[in-house]
FIMARKOL-429452 format. One record per atom (N, C-alpha, C, O): atom name; x, y, z. Coordinates in pm, whole numbers. Layout:
REM FIMARKOL-429452
atom->CA | u->X | v->Y | w->Z
...
This chain:
REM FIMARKOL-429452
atom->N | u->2737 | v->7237 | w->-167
atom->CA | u->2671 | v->7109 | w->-147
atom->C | u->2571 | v->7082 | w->-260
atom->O | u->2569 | v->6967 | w->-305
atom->N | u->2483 | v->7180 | w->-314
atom->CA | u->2399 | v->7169 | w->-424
atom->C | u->2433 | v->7134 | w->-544
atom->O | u->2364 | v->7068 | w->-621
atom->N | u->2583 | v->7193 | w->-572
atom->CA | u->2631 | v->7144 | w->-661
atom->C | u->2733 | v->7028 | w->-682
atom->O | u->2783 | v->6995 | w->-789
atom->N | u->2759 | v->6963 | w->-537
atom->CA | u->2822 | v->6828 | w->-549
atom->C | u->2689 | v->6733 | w->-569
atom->O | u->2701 | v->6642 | w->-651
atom->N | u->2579 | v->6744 | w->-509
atom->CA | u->2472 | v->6648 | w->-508
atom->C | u->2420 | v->6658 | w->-703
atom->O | u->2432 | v->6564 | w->-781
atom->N | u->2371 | v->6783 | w->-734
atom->CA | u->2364 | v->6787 | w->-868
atom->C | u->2490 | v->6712 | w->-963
atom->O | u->2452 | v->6641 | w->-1056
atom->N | u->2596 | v->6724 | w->-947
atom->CA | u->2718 | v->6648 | w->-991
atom->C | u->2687 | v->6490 | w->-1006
atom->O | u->2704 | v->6408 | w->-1097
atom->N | u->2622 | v->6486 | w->-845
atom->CA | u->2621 | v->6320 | w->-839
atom->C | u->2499 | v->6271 | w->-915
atom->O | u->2478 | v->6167 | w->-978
atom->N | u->2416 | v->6395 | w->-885
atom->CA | u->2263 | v->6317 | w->-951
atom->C | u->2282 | v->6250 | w->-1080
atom->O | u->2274 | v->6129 | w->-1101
atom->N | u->2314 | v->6372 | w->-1190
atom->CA | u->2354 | v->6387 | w->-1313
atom->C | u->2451 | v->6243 | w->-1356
atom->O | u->2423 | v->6165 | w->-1447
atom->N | u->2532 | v->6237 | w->-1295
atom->CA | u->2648 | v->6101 | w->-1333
atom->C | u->2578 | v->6009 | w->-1293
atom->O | u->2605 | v->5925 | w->-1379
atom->N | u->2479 | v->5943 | w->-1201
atom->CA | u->2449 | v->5848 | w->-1187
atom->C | u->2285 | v->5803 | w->-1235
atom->O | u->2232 | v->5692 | w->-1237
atom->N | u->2233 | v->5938 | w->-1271
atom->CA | u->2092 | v->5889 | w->-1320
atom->C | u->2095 | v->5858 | w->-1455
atom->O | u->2170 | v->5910 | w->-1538
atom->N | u->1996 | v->5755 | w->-1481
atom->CA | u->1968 | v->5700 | w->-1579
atom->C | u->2107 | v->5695 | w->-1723
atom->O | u->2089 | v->5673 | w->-1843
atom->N | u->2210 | v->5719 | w->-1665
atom->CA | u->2361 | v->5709 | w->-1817
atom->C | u->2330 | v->5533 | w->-1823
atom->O | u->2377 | v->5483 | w->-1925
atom->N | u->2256 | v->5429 | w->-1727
atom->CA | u->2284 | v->5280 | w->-1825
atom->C | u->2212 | v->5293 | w->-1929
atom->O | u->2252 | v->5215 | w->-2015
atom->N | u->2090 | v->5379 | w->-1978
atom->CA | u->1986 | v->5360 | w->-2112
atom->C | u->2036 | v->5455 | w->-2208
atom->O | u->1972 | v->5465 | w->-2313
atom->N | u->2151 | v->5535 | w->-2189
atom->CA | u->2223 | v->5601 | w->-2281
atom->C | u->2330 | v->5586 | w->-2291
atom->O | u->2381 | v->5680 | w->-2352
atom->N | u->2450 | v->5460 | w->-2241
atom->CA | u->2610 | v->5427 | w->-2254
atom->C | u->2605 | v->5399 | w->-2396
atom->O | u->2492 | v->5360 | w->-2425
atom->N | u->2677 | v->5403 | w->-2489
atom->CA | u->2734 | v->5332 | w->-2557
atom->C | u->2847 | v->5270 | w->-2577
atom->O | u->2940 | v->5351 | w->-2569
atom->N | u->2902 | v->5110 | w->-2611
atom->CA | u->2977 | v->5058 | w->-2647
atom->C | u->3077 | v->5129 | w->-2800
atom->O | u->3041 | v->5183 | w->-2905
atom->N | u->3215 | v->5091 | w->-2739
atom->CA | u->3273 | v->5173 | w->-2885
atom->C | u->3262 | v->5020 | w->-2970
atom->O | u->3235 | v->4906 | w->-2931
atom->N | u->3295 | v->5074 | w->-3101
atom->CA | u->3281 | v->5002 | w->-3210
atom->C | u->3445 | v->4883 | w->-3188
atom->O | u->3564 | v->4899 | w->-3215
atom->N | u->3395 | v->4811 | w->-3150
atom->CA | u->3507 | v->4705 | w->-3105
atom->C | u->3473 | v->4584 | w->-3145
atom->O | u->3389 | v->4531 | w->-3072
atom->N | u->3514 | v->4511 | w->-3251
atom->CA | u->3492 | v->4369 | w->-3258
atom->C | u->3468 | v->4274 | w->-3120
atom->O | u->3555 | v->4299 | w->-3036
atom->N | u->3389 | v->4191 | w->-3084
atom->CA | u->3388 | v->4118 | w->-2990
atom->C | u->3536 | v->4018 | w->-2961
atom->O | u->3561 | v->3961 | w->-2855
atom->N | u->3649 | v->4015 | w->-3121
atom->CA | u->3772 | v->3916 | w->-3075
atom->C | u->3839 | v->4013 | w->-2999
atom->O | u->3921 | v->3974 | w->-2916
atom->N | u->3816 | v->4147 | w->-3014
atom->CA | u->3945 | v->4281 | w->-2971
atom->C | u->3907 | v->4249 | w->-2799
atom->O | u->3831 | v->4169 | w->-2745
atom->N | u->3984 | v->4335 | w->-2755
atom->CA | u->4025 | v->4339 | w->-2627
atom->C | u->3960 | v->4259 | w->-2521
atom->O | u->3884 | v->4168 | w->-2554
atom->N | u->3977 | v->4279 | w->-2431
atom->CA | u->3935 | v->4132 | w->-2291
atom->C | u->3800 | v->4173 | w->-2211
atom->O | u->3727 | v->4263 | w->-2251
atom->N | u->3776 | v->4102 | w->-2101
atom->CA | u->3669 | v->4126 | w->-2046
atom->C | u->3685 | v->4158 | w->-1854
atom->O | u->3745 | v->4088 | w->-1772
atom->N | u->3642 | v->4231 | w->-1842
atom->CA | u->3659 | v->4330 | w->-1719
atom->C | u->3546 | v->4278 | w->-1643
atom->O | u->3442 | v->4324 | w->-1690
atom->N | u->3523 | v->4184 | w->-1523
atom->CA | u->3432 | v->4121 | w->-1461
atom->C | u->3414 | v->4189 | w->-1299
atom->O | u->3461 | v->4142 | w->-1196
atom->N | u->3349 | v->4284 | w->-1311
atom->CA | u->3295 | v->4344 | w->-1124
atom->C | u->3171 | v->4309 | w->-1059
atom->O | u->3057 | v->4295 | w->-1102
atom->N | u->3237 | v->4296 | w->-920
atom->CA | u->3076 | v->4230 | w->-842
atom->C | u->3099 | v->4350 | w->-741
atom->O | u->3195 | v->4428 | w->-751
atom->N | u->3001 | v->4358 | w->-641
atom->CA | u->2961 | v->4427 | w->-553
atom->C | u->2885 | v->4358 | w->-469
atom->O | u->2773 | v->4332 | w->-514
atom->N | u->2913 | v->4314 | w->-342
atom->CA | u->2784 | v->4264 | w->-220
atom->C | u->2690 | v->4394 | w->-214
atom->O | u->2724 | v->4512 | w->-204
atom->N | u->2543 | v->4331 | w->-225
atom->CA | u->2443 | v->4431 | w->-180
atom->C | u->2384 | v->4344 | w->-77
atom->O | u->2363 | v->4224 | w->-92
atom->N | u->2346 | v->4448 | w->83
atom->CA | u->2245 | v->4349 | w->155
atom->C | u->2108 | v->4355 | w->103
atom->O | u->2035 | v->4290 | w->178
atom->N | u->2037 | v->4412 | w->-3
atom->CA | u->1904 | v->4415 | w->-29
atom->C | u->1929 | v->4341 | w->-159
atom->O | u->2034 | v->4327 | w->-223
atom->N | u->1779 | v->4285 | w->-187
atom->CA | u->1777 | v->4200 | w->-291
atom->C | u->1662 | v->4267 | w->-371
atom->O | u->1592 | v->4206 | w->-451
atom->N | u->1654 | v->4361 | w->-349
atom->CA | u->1544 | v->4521 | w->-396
atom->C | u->1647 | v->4544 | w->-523
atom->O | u->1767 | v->4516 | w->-524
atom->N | u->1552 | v->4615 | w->-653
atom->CA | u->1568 | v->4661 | w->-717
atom->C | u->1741 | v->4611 | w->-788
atom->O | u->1778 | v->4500 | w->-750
atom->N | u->1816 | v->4669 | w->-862
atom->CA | u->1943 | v->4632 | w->-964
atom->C | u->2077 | v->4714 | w->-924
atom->O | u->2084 | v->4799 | w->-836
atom->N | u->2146 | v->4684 | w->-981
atom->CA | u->2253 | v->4774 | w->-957
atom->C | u->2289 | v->4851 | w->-1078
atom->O | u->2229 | v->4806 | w->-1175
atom->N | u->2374 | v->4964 | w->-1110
atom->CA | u->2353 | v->4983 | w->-1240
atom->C | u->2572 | v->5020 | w->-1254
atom->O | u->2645 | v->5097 | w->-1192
atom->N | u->2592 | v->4944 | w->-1335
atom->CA | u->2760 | v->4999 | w->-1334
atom->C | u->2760 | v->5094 | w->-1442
atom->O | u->2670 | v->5128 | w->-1519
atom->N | u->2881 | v->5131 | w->-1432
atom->CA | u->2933 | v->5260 | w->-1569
atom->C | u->3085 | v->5249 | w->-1583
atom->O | u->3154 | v->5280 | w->-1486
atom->N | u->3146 | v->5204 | w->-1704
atom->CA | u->3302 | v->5206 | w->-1740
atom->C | u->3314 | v->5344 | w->-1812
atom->O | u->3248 | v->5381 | w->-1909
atom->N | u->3409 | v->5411 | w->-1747
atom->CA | u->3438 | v->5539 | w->-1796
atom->C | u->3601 | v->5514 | w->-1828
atom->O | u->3653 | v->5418 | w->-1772
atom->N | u->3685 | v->5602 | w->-1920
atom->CA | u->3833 | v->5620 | w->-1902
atom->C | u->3824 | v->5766 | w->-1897
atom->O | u->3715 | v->5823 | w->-1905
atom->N | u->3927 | v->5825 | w->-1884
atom->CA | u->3956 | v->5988 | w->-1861
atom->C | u->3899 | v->6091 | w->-1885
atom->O | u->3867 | v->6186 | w->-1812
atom->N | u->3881 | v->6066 | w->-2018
atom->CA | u->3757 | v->6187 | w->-2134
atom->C | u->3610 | v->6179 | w->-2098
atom->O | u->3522 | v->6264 | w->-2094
atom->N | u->3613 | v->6057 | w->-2075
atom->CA | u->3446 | v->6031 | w->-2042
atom->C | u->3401 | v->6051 | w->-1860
atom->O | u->3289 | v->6081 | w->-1817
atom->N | u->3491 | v->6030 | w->-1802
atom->CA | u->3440 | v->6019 | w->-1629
atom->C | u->3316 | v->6104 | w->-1595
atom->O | u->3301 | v->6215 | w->-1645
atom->N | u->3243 | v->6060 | w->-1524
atom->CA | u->3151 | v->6107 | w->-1466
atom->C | u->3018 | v->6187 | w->-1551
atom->O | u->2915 | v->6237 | w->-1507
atom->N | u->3067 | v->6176 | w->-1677
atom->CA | u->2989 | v->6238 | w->-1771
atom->C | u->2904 | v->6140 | w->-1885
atom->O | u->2784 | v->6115 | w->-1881
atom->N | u->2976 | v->6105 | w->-1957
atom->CA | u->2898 | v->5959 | w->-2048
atom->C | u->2982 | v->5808 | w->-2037
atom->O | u->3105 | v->5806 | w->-2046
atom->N | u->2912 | v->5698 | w->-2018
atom->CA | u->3021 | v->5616 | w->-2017
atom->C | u->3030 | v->5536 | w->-2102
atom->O | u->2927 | v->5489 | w->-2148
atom->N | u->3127 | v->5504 | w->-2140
atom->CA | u->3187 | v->5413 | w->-2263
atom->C | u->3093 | v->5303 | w->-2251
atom->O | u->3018 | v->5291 | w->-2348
atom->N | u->3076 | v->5214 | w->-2152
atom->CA | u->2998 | v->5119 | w->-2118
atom->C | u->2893 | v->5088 | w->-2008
atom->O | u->2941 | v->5048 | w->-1902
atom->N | u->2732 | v->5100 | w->-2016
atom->CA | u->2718 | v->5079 | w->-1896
atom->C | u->2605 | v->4958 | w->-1912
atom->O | u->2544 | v->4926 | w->-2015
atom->N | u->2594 | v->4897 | w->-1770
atom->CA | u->2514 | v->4769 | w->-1748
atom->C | u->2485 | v->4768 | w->-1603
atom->O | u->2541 | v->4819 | w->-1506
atom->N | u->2369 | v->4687 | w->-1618
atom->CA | u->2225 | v->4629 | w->-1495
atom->C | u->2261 | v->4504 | w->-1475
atom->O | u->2278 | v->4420 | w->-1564
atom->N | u->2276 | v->4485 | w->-1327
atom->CA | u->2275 | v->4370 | w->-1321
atom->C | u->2137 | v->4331 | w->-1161
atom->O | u->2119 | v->4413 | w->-1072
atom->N | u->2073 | v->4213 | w->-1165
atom->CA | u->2018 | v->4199 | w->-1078
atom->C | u->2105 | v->4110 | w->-928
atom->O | u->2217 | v->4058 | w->-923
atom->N | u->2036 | v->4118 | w->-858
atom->CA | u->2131 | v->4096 | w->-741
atom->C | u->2061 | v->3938 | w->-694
atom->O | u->1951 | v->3888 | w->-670
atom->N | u->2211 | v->3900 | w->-701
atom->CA | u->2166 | v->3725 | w->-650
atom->C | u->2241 | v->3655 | w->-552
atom->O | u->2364 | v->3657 | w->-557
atom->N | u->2189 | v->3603 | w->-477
atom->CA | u->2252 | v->3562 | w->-333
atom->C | u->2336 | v->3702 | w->-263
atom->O | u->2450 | v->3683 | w->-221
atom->N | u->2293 | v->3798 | w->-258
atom->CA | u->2390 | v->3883 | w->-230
atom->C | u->2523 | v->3956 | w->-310
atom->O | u->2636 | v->3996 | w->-284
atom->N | u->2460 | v->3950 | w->-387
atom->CA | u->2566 | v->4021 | w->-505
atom->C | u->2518 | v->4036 | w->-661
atom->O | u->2456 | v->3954 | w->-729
atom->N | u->2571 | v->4184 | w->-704
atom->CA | u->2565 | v->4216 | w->-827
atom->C | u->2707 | v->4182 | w->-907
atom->O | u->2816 | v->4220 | w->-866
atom->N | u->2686 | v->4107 | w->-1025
atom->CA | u->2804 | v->4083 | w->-1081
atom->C | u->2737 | v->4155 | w->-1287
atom->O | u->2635 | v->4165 | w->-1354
atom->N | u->2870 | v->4180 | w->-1293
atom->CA | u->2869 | v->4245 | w->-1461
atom->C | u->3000 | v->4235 | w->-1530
atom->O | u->3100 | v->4294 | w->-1488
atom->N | u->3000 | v->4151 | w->-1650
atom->CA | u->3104 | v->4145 | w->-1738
atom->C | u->3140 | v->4232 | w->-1855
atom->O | u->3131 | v->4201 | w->-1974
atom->N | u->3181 | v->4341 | w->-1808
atom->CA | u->3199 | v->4406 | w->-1944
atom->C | u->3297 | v->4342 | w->-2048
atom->O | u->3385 | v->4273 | w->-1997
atom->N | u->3298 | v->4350 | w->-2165
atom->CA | u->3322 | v->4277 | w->-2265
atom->C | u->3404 | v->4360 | w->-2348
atom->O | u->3395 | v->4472 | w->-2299
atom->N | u->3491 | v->4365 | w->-2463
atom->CA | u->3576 | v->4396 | w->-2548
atom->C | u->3676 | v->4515 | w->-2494
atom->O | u->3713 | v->4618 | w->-2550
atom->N | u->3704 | v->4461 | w->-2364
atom->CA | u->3775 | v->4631 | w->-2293
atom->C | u->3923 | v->4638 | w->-2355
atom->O | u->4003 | v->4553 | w->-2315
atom->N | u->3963 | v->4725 | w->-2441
atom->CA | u->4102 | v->4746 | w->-2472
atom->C | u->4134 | v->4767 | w->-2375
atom->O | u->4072 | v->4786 | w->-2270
atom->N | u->4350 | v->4765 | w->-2424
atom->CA | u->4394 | v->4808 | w->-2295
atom->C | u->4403 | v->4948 | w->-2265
atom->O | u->4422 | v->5023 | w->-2361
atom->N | u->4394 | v->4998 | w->-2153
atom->CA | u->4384 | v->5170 | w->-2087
atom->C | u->4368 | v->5154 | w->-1962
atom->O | u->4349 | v->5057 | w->-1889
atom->N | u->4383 | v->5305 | w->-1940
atom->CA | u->4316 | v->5312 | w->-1808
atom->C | u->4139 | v->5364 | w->-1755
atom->O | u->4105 | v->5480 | w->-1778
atom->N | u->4088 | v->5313 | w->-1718
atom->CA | u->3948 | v->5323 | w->-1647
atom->C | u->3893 | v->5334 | w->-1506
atom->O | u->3941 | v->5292 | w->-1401
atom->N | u->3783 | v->5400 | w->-1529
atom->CA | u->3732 | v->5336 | w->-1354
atom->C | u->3553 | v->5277 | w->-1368
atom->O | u->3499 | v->5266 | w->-1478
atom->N | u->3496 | v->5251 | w->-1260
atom->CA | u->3400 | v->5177 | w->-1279
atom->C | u->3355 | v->5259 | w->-1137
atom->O | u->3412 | v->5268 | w->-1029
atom->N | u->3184 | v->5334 | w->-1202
atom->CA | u->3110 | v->5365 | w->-1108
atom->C | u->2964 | v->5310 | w->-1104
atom->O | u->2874 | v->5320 | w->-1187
atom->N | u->2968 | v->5240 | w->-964
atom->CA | u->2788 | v->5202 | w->-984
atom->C | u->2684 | v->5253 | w->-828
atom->O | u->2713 | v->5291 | w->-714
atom->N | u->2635 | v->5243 | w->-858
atom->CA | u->2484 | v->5259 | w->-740
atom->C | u->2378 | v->5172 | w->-744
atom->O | u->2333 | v->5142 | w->-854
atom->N | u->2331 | v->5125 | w->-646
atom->CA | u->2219 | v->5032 | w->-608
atom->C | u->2122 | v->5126 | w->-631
atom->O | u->2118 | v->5223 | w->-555
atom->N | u->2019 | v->5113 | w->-745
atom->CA | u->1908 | v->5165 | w->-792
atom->C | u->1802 | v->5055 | w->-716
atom->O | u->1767 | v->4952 | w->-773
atom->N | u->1761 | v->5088 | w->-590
atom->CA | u->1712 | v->5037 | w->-503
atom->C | u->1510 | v->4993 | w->-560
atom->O | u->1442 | v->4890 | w->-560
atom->N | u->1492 | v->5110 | w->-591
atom->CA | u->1346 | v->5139 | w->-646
atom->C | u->1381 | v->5126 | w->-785
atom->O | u->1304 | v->5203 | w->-843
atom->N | u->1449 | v->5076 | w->-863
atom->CA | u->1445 | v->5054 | w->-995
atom->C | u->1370 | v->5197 | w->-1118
atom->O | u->1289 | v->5195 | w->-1210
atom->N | u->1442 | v->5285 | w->-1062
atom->CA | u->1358 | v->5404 | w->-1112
atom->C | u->1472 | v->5462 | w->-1213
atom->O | u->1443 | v->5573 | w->-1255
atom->N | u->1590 | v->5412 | w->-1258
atom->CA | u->1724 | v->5439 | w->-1306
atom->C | u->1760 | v->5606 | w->-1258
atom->O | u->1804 | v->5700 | w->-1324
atom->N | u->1732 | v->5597 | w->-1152
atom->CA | u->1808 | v->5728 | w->-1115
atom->C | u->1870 | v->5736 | w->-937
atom->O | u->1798 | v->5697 | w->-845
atom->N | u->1976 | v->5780 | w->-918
atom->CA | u->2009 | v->5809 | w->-794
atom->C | u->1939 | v->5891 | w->-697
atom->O | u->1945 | v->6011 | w->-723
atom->N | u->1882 | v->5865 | w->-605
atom->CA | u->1818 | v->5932 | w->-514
atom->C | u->1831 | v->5970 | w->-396
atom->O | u->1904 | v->5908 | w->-318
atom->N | u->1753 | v->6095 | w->-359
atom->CA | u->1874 | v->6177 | w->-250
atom->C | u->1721 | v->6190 | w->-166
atom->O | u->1605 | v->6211 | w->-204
atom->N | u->1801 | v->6161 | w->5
atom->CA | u->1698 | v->6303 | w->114
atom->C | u->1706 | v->6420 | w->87
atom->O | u->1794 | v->6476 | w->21
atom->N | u->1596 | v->6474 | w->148
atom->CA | u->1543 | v->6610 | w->158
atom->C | u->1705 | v->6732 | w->160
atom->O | u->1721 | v->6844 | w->110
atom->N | u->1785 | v->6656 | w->228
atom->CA | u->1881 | v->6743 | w->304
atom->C | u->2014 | v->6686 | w->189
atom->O | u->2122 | v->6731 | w->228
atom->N | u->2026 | v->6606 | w->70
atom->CA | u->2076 | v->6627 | w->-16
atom->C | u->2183 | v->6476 | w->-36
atom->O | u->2228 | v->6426 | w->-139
atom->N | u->2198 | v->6433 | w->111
atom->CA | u->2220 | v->6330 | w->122
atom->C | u->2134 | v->6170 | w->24
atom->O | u->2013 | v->6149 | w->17
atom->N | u->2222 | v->6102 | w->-24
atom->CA | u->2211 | v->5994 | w->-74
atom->C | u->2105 | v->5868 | w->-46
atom->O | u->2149 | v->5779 | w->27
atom->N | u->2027 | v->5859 | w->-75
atom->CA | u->1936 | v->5753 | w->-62
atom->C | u->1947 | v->5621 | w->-81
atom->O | u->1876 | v->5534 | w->-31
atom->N | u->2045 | v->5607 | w->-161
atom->CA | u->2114 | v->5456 | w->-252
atom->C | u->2262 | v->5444 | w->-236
atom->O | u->2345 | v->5534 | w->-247
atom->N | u->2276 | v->5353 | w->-216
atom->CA | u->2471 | v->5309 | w->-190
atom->C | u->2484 | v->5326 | w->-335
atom->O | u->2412 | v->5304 | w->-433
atom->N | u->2627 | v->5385 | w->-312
atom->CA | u->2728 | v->5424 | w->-421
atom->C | u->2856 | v->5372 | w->-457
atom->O | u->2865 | v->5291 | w->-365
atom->N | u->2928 | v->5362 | w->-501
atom->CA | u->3050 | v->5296 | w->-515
atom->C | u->3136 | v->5354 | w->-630
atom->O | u->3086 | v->5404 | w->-730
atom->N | u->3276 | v->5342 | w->-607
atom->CA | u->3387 | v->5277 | w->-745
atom->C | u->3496 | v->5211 | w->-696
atom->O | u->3522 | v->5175 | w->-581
atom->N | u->3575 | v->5194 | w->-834
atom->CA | u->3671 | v->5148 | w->-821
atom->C | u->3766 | v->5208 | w->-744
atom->O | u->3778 | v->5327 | w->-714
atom->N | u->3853 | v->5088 | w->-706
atom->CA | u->3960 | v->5114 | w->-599
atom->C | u->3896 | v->5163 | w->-478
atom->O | u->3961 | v->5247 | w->-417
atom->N | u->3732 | v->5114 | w->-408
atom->CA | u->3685 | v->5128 | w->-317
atom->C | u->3742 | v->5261 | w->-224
atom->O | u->3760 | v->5255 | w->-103
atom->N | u->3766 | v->5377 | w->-306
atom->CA | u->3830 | v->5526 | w->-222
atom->C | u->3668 | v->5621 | w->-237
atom->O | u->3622 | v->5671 | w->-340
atom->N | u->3617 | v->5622 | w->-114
atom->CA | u->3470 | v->5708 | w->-195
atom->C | u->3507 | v->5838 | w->-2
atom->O | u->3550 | v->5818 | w->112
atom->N | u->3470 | v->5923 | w->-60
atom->CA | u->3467 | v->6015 | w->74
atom->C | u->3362 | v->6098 | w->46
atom->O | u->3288 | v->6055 | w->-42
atom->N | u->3330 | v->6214 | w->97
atom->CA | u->3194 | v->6272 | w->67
atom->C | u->3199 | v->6324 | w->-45
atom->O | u->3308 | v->6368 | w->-83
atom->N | u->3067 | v->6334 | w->-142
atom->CA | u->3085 | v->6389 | w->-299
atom->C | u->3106 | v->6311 | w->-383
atom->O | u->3136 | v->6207 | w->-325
atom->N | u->3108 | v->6293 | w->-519
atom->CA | u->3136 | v->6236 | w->-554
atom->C | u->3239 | v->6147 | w->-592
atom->O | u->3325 | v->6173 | w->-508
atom->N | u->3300 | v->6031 | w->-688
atom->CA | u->3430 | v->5957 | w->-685
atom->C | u->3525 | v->6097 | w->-804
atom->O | u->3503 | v->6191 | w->-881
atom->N | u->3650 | v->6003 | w->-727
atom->CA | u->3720 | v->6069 | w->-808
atom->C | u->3805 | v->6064 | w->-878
atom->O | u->3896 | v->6042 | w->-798
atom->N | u->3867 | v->6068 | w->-1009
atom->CA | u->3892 | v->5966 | w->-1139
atom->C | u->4054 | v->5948 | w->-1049
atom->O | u->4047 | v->5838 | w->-994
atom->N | u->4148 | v->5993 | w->-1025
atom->CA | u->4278 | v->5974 | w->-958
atom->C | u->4241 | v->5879 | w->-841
atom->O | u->4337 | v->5828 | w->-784
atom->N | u->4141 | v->5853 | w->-805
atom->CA | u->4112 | v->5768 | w->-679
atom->C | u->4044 | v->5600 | w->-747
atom->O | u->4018 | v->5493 | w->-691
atom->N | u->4037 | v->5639 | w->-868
atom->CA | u->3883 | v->5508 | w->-923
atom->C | u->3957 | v->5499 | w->-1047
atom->O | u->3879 | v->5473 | w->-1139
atom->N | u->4050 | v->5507 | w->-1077
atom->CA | u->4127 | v->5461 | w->-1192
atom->C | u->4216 | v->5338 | w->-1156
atom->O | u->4258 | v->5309 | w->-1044
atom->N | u->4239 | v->5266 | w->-1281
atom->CA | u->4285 | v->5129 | w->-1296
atom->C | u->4315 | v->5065 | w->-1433
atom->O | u->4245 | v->5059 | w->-1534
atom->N | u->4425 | v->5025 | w->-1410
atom->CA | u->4457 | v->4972 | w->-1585
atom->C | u->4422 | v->4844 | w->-1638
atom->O | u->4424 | v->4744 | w->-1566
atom->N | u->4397 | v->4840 | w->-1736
atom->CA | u->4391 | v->4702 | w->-1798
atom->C | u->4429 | v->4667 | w->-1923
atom->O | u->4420 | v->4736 | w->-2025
atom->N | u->4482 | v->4527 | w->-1909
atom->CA | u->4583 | v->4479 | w->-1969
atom->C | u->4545 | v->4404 | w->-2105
atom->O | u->4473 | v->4465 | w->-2185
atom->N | u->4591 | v->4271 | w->-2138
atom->CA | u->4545 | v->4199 | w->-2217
atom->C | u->4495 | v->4087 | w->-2187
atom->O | u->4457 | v->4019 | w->-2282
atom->N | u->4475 | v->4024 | w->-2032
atom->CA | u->4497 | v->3951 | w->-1961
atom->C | u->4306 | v->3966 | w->-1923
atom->O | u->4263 | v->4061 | w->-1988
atom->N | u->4191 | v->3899 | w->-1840
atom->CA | u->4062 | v->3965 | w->-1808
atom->C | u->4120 | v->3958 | w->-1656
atom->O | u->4200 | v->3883 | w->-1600
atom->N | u->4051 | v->4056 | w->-1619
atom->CA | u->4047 | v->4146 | w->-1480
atom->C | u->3910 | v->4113 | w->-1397
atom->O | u->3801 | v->4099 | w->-1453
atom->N | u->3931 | v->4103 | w->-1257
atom->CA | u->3831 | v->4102 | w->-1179
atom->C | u->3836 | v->4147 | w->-1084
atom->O | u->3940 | v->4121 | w->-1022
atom->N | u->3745 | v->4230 | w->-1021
atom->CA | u->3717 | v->4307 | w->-929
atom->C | u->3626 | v->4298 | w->-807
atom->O | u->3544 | v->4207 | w->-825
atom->N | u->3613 | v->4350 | w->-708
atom->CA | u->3455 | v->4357 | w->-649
atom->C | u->3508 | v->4534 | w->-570
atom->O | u->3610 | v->4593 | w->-537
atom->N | u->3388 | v->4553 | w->-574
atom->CA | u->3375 | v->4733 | w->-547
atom->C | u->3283 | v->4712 | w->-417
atom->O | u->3173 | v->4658 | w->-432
atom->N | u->3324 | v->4752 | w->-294
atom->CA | u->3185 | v->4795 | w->-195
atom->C | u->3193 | v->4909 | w->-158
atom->O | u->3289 | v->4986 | w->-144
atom->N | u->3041 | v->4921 | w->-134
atom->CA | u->3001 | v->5089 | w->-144
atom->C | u->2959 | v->5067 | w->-9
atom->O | u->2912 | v->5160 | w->57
C-alpha cells in the first residue's frame, strides 16, 4: 500500500510546473480537448498527456485549468498522431500536489482516460487512446 500511494503521490504532484512540450511546430499535429465535471469550484485541476515511455513518470504535456460552471476543460495543442493517455486530479487546495489521509487514502479526486480507475493507481492498458489527424474530445470523471 505504501508503495502504491508513493507511486501515486510522485505521478501526480506538482509534474504540471515541470511537463514539457516536444518541439512541435504549432501547424504539426491536432488538438486533444478534455473536460472533467468537478462538484467544487475550490482550487484547479491539473491534467498530464503521457504516451508509453513517459506514463506516470514525466509528461509530454501538462496543464491547469480552473473550474467553471462545473467543469475543468484543457486543450492540448500540437498532439501528433499516437497513442496516449491523460491523467488529472482536482488539486483542491491549490498546493500542486496530490494529497492523501493519514491512512494513505486519497484526499483529491483522480481520474484518466477511458474513465477505468480501480484502487492504485491508472493504468496505461486501461488509459490509453489513439489519436488521429482529425481533433479529439473527451471528458474523464473521476
Amino acid at each position: 500500500m505504501k508503495t502504491l500511494l508513493l507511486t501515486l503521490t510522485l505521478t501526480l504532484s506538482a509534474y504540471i510546473l515541470q511537463a514539457q512540450t516536444e518541439n512541435v511546430s504549432p501547424s504539426e499535429g491536432t488538438t486533444l480537448t478534455v473536460t472533467v465535471p468537478v462538484q467544487s469550484t475550490e482550487g484547479h485541476v491539473i491534467f498530464a498527456l503521457y504516451d508509453e515511455t513517459t506514463f506516470l513518470k514525466q509528461p509530454l504535456m501538462g496543464l491547469e485549468s480552473t473550474i467553471v460552471d462545473g467543469k475543468a476543460t484543457v486543450t492540448f495543442t500540437s498532439v501528433l498522431p499516437g497513442t496516449y493517455a491523460v491523467v488529472l486530479f482536482h488539486d483542491k487546495n491549490d498546493n500542486k500536489q496530490m494529497d492523501f489521509e493519514a491512512n494513505g487514502m486519497p484526499k483529491e479526486m483522480y481520474g484518466a482516460s477511458n474513465n477505468v480507475l480501480s484502487f492504485g493507481p491508472p493504468q496505461w492498458n486501461d488509459s490509453k487512446f489513439e489519436v488521429g489527424d482529425e481533433p479529439l474530445t473527451f471528458e474523464i470523471i473521476m
